[in-house]
GUKOLLUM-394637 format. One record per residue (C-alpha): x, y, z. Coordinates in steps of 0.02 Angstrom, whole numbers, padded with zeros to 5 digits, always signed. Each point is the difference from the previous one (the first is absolute). Last residue first. Layout:
% residues N
XYZ;...
//
This chain:
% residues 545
-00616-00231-01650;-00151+00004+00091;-00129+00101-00043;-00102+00045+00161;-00145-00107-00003;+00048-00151-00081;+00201+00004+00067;-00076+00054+00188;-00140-00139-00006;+00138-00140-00054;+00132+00069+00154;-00153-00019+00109;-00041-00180-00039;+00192-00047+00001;-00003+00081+00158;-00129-00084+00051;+00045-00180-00044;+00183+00023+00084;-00082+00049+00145;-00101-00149+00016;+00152-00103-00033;+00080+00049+00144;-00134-00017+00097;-00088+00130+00150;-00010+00118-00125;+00098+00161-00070;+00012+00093-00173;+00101+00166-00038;-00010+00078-00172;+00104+00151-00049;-00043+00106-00153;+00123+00041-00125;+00073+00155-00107;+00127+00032+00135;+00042+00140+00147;-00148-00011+00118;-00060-00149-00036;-00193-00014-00032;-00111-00110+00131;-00086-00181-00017;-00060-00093+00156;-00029-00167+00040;-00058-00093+00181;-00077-00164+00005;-00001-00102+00183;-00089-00164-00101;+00000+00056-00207;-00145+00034-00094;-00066+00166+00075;+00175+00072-00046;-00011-00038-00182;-00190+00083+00008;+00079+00155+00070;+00142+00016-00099;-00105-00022-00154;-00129+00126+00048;+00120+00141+00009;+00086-00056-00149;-00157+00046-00097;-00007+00172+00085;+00156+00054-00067;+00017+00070+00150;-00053-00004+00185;+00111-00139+00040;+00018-00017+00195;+00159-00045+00124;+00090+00171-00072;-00020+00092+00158;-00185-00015-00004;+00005+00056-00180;+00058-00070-00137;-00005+00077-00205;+00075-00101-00145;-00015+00097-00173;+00172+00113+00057;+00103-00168-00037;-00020+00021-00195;+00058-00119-00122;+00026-00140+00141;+00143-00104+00075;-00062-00111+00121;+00112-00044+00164;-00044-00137+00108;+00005-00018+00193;-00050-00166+00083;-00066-00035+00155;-00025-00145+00125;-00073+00041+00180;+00117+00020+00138;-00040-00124+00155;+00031+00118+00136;+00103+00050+00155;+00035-00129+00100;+00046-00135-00125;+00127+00118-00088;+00059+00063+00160;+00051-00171+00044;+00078-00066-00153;+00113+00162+00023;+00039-00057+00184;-00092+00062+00124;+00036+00064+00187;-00116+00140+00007;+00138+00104+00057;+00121-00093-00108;-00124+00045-00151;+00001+00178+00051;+00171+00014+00017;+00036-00072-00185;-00140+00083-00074;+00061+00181+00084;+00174-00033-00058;-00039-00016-00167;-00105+00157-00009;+00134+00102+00046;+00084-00060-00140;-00122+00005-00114;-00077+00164+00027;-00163+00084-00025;-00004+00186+00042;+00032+00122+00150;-00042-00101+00154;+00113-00134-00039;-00052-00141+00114;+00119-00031+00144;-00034+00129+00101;-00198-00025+00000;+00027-00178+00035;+00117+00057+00156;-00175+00111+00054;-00105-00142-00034;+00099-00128+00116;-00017+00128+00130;-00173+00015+00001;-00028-00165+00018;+00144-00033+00145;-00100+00172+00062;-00183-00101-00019;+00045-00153+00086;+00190-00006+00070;+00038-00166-00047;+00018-00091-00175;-00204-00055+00030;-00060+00129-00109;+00053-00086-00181;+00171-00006-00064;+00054-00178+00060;+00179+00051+00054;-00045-00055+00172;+00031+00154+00098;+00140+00035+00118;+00116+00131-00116;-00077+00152+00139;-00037+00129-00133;+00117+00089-00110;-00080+00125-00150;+00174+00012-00048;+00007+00099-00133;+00186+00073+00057;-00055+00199-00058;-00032+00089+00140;-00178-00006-00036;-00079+00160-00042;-00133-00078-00109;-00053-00073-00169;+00151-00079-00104;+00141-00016+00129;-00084-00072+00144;+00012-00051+00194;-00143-00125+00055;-00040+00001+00187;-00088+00147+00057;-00111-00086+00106;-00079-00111-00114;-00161+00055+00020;+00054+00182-00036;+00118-00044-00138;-00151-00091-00093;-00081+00164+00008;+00114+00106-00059;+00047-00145-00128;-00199+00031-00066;+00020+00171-00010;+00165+00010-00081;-00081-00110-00144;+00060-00172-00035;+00032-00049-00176;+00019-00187-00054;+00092-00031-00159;-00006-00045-00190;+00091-00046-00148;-00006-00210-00030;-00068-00030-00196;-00167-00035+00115;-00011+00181+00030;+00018+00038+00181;-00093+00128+00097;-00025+00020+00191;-00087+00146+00089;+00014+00000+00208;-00107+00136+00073;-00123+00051-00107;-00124+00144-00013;+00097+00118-00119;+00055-00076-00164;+00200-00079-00005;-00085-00181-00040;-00060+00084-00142;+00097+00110-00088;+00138-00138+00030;-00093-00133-00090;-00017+00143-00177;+00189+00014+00033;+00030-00155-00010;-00085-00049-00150;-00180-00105-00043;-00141+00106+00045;-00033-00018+00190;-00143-00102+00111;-00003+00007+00173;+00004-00138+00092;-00065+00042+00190;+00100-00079+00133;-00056+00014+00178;-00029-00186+00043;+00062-00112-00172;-00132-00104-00092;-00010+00142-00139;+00207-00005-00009;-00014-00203-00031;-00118+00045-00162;+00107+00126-00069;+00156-00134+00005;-00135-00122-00083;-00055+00113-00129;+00190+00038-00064;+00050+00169-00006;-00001+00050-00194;-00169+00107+00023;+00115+00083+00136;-00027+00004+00193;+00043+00126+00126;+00005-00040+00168;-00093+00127+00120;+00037-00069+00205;-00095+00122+00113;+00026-00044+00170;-00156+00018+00117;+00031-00151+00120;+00159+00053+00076;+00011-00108+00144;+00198-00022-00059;-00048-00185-00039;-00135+00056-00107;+00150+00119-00068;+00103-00156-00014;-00117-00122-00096;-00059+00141-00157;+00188+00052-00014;+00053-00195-00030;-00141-00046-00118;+00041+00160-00109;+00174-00048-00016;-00022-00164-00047;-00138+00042-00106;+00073+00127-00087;+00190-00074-00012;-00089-00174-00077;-00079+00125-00127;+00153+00082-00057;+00069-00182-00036;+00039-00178+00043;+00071-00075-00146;+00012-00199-00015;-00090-00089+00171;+00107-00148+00030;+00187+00061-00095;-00022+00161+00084;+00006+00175-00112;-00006+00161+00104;-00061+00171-00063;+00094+00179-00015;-00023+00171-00055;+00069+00181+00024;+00185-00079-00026;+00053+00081-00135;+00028-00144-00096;-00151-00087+00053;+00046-00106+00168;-00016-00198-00002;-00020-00084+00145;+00032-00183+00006;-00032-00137+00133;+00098-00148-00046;-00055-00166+00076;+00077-00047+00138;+00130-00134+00002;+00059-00128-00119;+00093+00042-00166;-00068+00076-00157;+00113+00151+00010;+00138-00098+00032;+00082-00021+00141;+00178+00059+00067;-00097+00165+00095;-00080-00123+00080;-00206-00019-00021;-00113+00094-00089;-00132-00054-00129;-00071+00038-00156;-00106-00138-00080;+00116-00081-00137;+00115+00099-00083;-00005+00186+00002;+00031+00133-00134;+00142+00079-00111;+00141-00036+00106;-00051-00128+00137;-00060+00057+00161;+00114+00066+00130;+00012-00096+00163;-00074+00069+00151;+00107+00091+00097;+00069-00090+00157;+00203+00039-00028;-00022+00153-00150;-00109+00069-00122;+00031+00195-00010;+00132-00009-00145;-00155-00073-00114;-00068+00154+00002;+00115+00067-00108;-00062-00077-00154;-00015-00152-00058;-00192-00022-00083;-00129-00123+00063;-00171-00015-00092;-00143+00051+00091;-00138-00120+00052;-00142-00043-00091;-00181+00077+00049;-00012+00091-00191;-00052+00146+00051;+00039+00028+00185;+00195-00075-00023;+00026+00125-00133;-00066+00158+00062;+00072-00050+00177;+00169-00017-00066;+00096-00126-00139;-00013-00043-00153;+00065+00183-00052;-00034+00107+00131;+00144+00104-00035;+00128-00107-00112;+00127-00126+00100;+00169-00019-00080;+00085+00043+00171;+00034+00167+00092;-00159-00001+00090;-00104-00113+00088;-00110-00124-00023;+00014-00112+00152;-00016+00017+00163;+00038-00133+00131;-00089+00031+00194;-00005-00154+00117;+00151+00042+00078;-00072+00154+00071;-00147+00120-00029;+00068+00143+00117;+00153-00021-00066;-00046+00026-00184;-00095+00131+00053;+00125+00120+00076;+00125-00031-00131;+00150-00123+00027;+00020-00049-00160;-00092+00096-00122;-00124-00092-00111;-00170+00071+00074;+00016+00172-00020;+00106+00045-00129;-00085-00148-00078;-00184+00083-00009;+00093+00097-00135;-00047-00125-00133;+00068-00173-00055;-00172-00062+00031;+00040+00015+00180;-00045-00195+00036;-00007-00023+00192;+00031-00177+00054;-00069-00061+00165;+00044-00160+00084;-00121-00092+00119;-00057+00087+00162;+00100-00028+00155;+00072+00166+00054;-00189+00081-00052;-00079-00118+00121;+00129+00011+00122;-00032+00200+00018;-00190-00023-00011;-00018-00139+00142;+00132+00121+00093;-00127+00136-00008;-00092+00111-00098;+00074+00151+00046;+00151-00077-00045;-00067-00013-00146;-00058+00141-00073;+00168+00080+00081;+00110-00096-00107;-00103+00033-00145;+00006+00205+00037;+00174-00022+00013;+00022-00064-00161;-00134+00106-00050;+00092+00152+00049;+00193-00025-00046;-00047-00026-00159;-00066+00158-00011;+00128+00055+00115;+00131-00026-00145;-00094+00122-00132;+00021+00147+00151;+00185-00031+00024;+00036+00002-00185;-00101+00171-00009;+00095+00058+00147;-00022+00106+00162;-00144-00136+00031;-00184+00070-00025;-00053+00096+00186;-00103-00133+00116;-00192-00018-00017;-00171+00101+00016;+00054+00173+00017;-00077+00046-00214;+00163+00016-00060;+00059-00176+00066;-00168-00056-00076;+00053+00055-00150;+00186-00057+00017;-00072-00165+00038;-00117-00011-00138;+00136+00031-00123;+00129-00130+00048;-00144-00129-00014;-00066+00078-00161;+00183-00045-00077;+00014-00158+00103;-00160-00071-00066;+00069+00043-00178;+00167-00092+00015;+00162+00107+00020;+00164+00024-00121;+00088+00195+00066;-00135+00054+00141;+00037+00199-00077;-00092+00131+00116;-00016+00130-00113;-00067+00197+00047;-00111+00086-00116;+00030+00175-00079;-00072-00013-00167;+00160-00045-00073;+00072-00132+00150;-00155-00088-00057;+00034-00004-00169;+00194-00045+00033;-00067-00146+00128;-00105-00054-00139;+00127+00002-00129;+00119-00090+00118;-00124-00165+00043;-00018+00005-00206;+00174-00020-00026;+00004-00125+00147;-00141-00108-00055;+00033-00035-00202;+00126-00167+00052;-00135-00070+00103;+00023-00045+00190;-00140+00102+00077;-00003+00171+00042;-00043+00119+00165;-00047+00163+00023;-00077+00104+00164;-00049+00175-00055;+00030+00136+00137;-00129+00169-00056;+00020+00184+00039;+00176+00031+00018;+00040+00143+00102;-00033+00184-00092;+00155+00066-00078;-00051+00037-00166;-00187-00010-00016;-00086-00177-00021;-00013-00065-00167;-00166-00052-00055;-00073+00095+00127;-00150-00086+00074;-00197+00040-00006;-00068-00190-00066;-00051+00082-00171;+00148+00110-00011;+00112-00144+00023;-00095-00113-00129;-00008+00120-00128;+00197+00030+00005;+00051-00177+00029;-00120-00020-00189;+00106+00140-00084;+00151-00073+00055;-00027-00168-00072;-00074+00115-00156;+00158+00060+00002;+00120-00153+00013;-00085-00067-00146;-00150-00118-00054;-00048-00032+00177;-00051-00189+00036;+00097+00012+00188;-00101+00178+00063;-00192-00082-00094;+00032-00175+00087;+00052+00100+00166;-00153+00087-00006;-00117-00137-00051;+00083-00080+00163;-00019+00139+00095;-00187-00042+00069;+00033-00167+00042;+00090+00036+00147;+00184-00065+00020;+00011-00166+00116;+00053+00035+00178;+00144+00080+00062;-00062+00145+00084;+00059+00137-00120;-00108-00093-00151;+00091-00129-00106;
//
């Protein structure tokens, strides 16, 4: 990742590729060499100088991480560099931990923690607070909304989100109450991310299959029940911790992390998966309504949108005041590039597989903290004292929308504890959790509810055509057009002409000898037609095999 915490610049990767893919140890050295000269540093600074570099590492759960976790810190420690060892940490709260110390160098936030076990706890020490303060900023209506929403299960995909989540007692466990029962942790027969986590629940729209593992030792008096071993029975509901899983209550609201905890999207029994998309528009809608509320009527709200972002969710962005959808080449880092471009205030990027944020600049929060008064402390962006509390007066309505008193500072205010709570570094699932959840108790919906008031998602399917040679198929306008083969070019386009709400396009994986197709339309069965249309033109005009 790059010294402020967000994603790593393009640029290196080929470097890094060429470093890792070395034949030997000196052409590995050979290659560090080069690249130090080139960018004007000493390989190895002179003995005695003061370290020259801190590197933040953390490691997930697999057997192979801590030998390779102490090679690194030995390379490091080679060339001069100074370690700061998180021990086991998710990837948000890696890039977390290293924004902060950057802008702690930089005079714009409190000094790291005196330890690196102390600094990994006030990540989660942040957005738990930061959700707190979200809504109590709100309002009561907020606070009581989020006590009395239906039962929330967080699947951790048997990853190192659990460190997080399934730890009795932690600061985000008690911030989310009763109501919260994770699942999927560690220490049981689970596999990473297998049949369960976001990549799983997002692909195939079934929920994940329940493993015991330690997580289970978090469920206790008012926890909702745990599902049966090996899957669910009957819609998912809560109930009394005696119940089963398909007794009466609630229905089951599930979030399910990747396994390192960088993605996440819910599954509800009424409206299946809601994913990255759901988070854009949400998001987005929410930004757009409080700066008009603020009286700020020149925000600049840049979304990025992928060819794989579904026409629908693209189509509720257009209607929004102040947002502009930008689009993006499919990947993260490609969204990042361009929400993070000069000229916008607020840039928001999800992938529909759930990895995404909302980034405020220090200019814009400089300017929400003047209308608000100076209310809104932070950790991520300012000189905050560090509590996140963003508090305002607690009388509003809980509604979400200008009328939850105090006008344009109550407005402003509520932006600057959204700012908090959203990782400002890089896409996270946890943090990300807790913003949905406050967010939809400020707005006072249910999941059914922010379904219906978002958007009516358009049907798609995504096939995978394994061809001779991938390099024949050519896109452009970030992949959403076939320039070549030529033939296939006019295929997609007729097949999409014939279909109500048709959208196709055909691009080359990045890593495999096949060709992705996506297909949407308003039907079901529509889509199903043009893909299969598509996937024909792609085997007769590309080779299929």
């Amino acid at each position: 990742m790059e010294p402020d915490g967000s994603m790593l610049e393009a640029s290196w990767e080929p470097l890094a590729v060429a470093i890792v893919n070395a034949p030997t140890v000196d052409a590995a050295v050979e290659l560090l060499t080069a690249l130090a000269r080139r960018c004007e540093v000493p390989l190895v600074p002179p003995h005695g100088t003061p370290f020259s570099a801190t590197v933040v590492i953390g490691r997930d759960t697999r057997p192979s991480s801590p030998p390779l976790a102490a090679a690194l810190a030995d390379a490091i420690a080679a060339v001069g560099g100074a370690v700061v060892d998180l021990g086991t940490a998710t990837t948000p709260a890696v890039h977390y931990v290293v924004r902060r110390r950057h802008r702690a160098a930089a005079g714009r936030g409190p000094p790291p923690a005196a330890t690196p076990a102390a600094e990994l706890a006030a990540y989660g020490t942040h957005f738990a607070d930061a959700y707190s303060a979200l809504l109590e900023t709100a309002g009561d209506g907020a606070i009581a909304a989020a006590a009395a929403a239906g039962p929330l299960v967080v699947d951790c995909a048997c990853g190192v989100g659990s460190t997080v989540m399934a730890v009795r007692g932690s600061s985000i466990a008690v911030a989310l109450g009763p109501r919260l029962r994770v699942i999927n942790g560690l220490g049981g027969e689970g596999r990473l991310n297998d049949r369960c986590g976001a990549e799983y629940v997002h692909k195939t729209g079934q929920l994940p299959v329940v493993y015991p593992t330690d997580a289970d030792a978090l469920a206790g008096d008012g926890a909702p029940p745990p599902p049966v071993l090996g899957g669910w029975q009957g819609p998912p509901r809560g109930g009394d911790a005696d119940d089963s899983a398909a007794g009466d209550g609630d229905p089951l609201l599930v979030a399910s992390l990747d396994g390192d905890a960088d993605r996440l999207v819910f599954h509800h029994p009424a409206v299946g998966v809601l994913d990255g998309d759901r988070f854009t528009v949400l998001t987005a809608a929410f930004v757009a309504e409080m700066a008009a509320a603020a009286g700020i009527e020149d925000v600049a709200i840049g979304v990025a949108h992928t060819a794989y972002s579904n026409g629908a969710a693209a189509e509720a962005l257009r209607a929004t005041p102040g947002v502009v959808v930008l689009p993006a080449l499919t990947g993260v880092k490609y969204q990042e590039a361009v929400v993070r471009a000069p000229g916008l205030d607020v840039g928001i990027y999800w992938e529909p597989n759930g990895h995404g944020t909302v980034l405020f600049t220090d200019t814009f929060l400089d300017r929400l903290r003047e209308i608000a008064g100076g209310e809104g402390n932070e950790n991520q962006n300012g000189n905050g004292d560090g509590d996140g509390d963003g508090d305002g007066d607690g009388d509003g309505d809980g509604d979400g929308v200008a009328s939850a008193g105090g006008g344009r500072c109550r407005a402003a205010a509520l932006l600057l504890s959204m700012a908090d709570l959203a990782n400002q570094a890089v896409g996270d699932g946890i943090a990300n959790l807790l913003l949905a959840d406050a967010l939809l108790a400020i707005r006072g919906w249910n999941p059914v509810a922010w379904a219906d008031g978002t958007y009516t998602p358009r049907a798609a399917v995504n096939v995978s055509v394994r061809v001779a040679d991938k390099s024949v198929v050519t896109t452009a306008d970030f992949d959403r057009l076939v320039t070549a083969p030529a033939a296939l070019a006019v295929a997609v386009e007729d097949a999409v002409g014939s279909v109500r709400g048709g959208r196709s396009f055909v691009r080359p994986s990045g890593t495999e000898d096949i060709v992705r197709v996506y297909a949407e339309a308003d039907e079901p069965a529509d889509a199903a037609r043009l893909a299969e249309t598509v996937v024909a033109a792609v085997k007769r005009t590309c080779v299929g095999v």
